[in-house]
C-alpha positions as CSV (number, residue, x, y, z in Angstrom):
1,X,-31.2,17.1,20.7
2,X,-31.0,16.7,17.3
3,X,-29.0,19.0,14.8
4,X,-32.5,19.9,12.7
5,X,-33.5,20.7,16.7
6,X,-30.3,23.2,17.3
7,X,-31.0,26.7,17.4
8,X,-29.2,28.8,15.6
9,X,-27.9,31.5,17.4
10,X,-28.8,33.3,20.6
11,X,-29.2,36.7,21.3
12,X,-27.6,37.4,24.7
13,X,-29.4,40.7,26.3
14,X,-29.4,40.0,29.9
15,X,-28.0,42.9,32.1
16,X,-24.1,43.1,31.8
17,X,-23.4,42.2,35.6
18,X,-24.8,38.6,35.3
19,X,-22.4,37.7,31.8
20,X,-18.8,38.3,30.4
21,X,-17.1,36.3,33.5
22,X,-15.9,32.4,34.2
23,X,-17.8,32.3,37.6
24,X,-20.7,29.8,38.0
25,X,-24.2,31.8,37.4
26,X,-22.2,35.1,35.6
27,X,-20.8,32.7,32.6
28,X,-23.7,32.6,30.5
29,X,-21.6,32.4,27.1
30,X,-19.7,29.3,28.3
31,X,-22.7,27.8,29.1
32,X,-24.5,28.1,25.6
33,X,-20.9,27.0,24.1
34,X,-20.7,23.9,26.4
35,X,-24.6,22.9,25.7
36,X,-25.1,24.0,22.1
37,X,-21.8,23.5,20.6
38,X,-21.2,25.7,17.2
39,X,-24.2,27.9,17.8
40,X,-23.4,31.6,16.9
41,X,-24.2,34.4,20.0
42,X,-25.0,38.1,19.5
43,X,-24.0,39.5,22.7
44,X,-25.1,43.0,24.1
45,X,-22.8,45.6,24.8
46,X,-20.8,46.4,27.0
47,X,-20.0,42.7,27.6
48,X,-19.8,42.9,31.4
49,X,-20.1,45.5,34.6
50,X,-18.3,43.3,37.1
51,X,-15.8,45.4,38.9
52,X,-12.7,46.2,37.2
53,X,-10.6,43.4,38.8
54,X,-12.4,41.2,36.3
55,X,-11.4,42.4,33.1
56,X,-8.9,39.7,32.5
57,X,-12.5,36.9,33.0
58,X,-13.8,38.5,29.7
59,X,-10.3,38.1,28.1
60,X,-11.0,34.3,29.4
61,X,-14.5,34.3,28.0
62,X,-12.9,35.7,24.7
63,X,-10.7,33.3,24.0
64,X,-13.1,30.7,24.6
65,X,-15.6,31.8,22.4
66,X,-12.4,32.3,19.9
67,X,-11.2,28.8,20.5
68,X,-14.7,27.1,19.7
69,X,-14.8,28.7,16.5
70,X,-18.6,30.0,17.0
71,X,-19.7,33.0,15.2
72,X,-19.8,35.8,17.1
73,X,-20.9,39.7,17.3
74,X,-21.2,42.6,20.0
75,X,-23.8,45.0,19.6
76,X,-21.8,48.1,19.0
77,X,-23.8,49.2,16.4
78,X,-22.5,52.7,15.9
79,X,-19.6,50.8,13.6
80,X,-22.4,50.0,11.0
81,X,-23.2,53.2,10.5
82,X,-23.1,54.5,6.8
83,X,-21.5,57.1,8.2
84,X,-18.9,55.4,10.1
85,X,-18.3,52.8,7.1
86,X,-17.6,56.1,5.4
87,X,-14.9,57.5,7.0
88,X,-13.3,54.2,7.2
89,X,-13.5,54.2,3.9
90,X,-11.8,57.4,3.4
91,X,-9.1,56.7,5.7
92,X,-8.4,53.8,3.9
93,X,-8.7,54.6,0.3
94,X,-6.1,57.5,0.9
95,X,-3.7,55.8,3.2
96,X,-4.5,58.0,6.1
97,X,-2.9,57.1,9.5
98,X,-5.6,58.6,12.7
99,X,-3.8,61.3,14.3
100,X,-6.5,62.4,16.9
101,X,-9.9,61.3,17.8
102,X,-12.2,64.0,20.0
103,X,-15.5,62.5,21.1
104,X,-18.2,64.0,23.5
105,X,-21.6,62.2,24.7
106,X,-23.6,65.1,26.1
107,X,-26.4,62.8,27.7
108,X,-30.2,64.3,28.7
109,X,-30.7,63.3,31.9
110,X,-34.2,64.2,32.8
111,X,-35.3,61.7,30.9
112,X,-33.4,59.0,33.3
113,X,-35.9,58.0,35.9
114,X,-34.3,54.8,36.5
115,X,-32.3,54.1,39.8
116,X,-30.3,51.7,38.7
117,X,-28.4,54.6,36.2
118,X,-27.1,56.7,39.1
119,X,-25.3,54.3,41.1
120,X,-22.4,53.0,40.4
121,X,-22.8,49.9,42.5
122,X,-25.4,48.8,40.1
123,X,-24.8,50.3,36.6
124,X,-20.9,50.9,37.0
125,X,-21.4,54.2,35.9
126,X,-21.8,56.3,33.1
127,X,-18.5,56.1,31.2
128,X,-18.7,52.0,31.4
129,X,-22.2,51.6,30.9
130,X,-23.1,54.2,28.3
131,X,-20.3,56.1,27.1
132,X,-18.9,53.0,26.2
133,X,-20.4,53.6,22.6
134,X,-18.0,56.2,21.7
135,X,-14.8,54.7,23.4
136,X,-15.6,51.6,21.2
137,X,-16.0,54.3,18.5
138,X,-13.0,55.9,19.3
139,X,-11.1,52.7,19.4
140,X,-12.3,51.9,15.9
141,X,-10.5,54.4,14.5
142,X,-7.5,55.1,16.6
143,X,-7.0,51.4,17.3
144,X,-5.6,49.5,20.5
145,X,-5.1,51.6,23.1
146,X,-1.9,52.7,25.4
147,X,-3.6,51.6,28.8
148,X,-1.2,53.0,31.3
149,X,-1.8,56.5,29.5
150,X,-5.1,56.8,30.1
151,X,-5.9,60.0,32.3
152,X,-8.9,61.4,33.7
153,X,-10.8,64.2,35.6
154,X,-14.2,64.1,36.6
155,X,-16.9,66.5,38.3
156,X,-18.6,65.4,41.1
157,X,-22.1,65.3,42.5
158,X,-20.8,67.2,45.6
159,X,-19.3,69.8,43.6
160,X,-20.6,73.7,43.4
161,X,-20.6,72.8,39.3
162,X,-22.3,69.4,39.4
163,X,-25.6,70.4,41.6
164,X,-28.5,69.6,39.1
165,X,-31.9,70.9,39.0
166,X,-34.2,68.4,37.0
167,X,-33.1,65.1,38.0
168,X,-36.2,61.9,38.3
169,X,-34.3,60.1,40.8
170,X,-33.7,61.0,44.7
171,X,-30.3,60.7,44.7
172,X,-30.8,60.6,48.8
173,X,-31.1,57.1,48.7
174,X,-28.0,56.3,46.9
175,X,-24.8,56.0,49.0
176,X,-22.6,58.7,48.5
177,X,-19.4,57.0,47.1
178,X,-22.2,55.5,45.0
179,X,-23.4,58.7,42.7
180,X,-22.3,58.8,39.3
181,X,-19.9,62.3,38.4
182,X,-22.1,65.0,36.6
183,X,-18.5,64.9,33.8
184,X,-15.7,62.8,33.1
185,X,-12.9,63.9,30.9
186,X,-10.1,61.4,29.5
187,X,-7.2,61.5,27.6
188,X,-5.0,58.5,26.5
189,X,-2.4,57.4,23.5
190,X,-3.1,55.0,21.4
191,X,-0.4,52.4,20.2
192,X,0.1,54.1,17.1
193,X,1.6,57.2,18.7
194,X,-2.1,58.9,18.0
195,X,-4.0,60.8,20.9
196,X,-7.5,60.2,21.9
197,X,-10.1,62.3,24.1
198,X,-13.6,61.7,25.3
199,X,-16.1,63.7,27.3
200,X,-19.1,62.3,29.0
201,X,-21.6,65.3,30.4
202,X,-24.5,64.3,32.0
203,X,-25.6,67.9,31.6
204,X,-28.7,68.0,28.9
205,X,-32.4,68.3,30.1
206,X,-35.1,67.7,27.7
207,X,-34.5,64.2,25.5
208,X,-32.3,64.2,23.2
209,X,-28.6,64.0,23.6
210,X,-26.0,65.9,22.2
211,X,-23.2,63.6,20.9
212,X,-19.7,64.0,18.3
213,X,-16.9,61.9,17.3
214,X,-14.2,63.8,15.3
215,X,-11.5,62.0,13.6
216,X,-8.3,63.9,12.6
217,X,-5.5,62.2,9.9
218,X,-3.0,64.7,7.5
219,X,-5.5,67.4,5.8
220,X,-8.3,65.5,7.1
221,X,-11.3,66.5,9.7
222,X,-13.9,63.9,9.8
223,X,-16.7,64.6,12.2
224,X,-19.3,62.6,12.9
225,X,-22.3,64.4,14.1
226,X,-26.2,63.2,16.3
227,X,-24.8,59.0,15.2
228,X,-28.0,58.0,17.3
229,X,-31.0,59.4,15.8
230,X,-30.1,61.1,12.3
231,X,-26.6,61.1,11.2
232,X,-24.6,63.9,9.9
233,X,-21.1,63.5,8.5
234,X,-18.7,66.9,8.0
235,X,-15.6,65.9,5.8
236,X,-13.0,68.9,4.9
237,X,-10.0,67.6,3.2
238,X,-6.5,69.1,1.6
239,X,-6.9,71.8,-0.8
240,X,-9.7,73.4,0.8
241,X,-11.3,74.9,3.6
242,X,-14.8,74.1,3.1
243,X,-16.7,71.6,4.8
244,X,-18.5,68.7,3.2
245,X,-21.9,67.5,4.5
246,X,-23.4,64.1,4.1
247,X,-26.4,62.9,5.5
248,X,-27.6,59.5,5.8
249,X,-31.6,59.3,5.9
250,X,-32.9,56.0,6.9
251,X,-29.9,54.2,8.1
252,X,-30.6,51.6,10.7
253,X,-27.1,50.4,12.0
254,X,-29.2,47.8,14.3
255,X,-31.0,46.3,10.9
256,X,-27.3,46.1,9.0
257,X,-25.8,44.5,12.5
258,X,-28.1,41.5,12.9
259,X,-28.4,41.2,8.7
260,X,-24.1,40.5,8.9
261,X,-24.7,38.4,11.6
262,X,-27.4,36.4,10.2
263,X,-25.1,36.3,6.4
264,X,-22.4,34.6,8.7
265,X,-24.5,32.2,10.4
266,X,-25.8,31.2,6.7
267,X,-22.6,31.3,5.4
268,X,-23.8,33.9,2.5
269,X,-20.7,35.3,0.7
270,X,-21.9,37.4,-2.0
271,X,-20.3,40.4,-0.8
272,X,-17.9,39.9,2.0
273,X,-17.0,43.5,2.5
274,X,-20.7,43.9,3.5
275,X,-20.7,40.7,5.6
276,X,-17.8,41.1,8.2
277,X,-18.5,41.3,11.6
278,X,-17.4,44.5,13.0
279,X,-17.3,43.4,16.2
280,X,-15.6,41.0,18.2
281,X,-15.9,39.3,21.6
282,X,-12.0,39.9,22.2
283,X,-12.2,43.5,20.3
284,X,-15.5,44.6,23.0
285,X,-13.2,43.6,25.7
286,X,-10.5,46.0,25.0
287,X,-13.6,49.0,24.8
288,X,-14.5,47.8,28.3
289,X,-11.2,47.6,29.6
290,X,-11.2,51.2,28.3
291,X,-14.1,52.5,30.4
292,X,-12.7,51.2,33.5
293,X,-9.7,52.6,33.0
294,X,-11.3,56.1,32.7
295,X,-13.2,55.7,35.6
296,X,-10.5,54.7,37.9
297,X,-8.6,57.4,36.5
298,X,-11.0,60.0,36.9
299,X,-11.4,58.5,40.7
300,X,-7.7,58.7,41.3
301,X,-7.5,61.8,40.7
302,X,-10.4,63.3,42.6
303,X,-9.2,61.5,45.6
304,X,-6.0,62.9,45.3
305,X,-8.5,66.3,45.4
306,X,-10.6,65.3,48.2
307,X,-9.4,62.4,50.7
308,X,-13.1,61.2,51.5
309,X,-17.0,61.9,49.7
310,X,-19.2,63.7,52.0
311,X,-21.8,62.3,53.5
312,X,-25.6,62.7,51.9
């Protein structure tokens, strides 16, 4: 194939389970690199669902997208957010070190009528496969993460608290040890001393979700309000008790994603603020190392509750 004949870049969207690893068949990223040498990848988030025992292949995989020198993003687009870019910004332009972040993805789940979403055989469940979005989030500000802190609590399907009365799916035909929890709460400490929290609910009915990220740093509340369908950003700051409010009409973090991507694969440099990546193979890895380690925590501690899951 000629070099006029290359394509540019791929867009890599396949479900996670079958990407993000070394094995023959589930190394699609090695593949394009070994056949189309140089051409850049946008790669879906989260980067693989594999069990957790393979979190060290996507290291693998990360280093060899690293080592070709190929241009490379992860679609967590939250990061784009005007929002988002905002409180970076503040954090930076007053030398602000992240003390706590709080996040909480309050998900709809009437509207899920797909299988797939309630077993963790298939999806991995909740905390890897969706609320991966605010762990990445939450890792964007409070930076790498303390692994071995990471603890967790969950509420399961068998629990008095986690029976649900609208769901699309018949859970009946999902093994037991398979059903996702109805909540998951983590802690963890972040290298920098800083705390971080998350809370995943799948508690909403209806169809929209009900998600925050607060950000805490000396005299400084930032939160980070609905990031999916119409931003709102609350700011107090020292020397008063008053809230600020921002809002963002029009933003399209998925239209600002691809446009940095495609400004690196052109090589465009007019403002190179506006043209970084965001995103890294290596730096998606660490958020999905995150989510396993929530879950495993979470099912640590409910065994140590309840030796064995009921039967259906």
């Amino acid at each position: 194939m000629s070099r006029k004949d290359m394509p540019r870049a791929f867009v890599v969207g396949s479900p996670p389970m079958f990407r993000g690893t070394t094995q023959p068949g589930r190394d699609i990223e090695r593949q394009i690199l070994k056949h189309f040498p140089g051409v850049a990848l946008f790669i879906e988030k989260p980067i693989a669902t594999g069990p957790s025992g393979e979190i060290e292949e996507a290291f693998k995989v990360a280093k060899h997208i690293s080592d070709s020198g190929a241009v490379c993003s992860v679609g967590y687009m939250l990061r784009y957010l005007k929002a988002v870019q905002m409180m970076k910004q503040i954090l930076e332009e007053n030398n602000l070190t992240v003390m706590a972040t709080v996040a909480r993805y309050a998900t709809a789940y009437e509207a899920i009528a797909k299988p797939d979403w309630w077993d963790k055989a298939r999806s991995a469940g909740p905390i890897v496969e969706q609320g991966t979005h605010f762990c990445d989030l939450s890792r964007y500000f409070g930076g790498d993460v303390d692994i071995s802190t990471v603890s967790a609590h969950s509420l399961e399907w068998y629990e008095n608290a986690g029976q649900l009365s609208k769901m699309q799916v018949d859970e009946t035909a999902i093994p037991p040890e398979n059903r996702i929890p109805r909540v998951t709460a983590a802690t963890w400490k972040y290298e920098s001393g800083a705390v971080g929290s998350f809370t995943h609910l799948v508690a909403l009915q209806g169809h929209d979700y009900s998600c925050e990220l607060e950000v805490y740093a000396d005299g400084y509340q930032l939160k980070l309000v609905n990031p999916y369908v119409q931003p709102v950003l609350y700011i107090r700051r020292p020397g008063s008790d008053l809230e600020e409010t921002h809002r963002f009409a029009d933003d399209d973090p998925f239209f600002s994603e691809i446009s940095v991507l495609i400004d690196n694969i052109e090589d465009i440099e007019e403002d190179p603020e506006t043209a970084q990546i965001l995103c890294t193979f290596e730096d998606a890895c660490k958020s999905y190392q995150l989510t396993w380690a929530i879950r495993e925590a979470s099912e640590r501690s409910r065994n140590i509750k309840k030796d064995t899951v009921p039967a259906a």
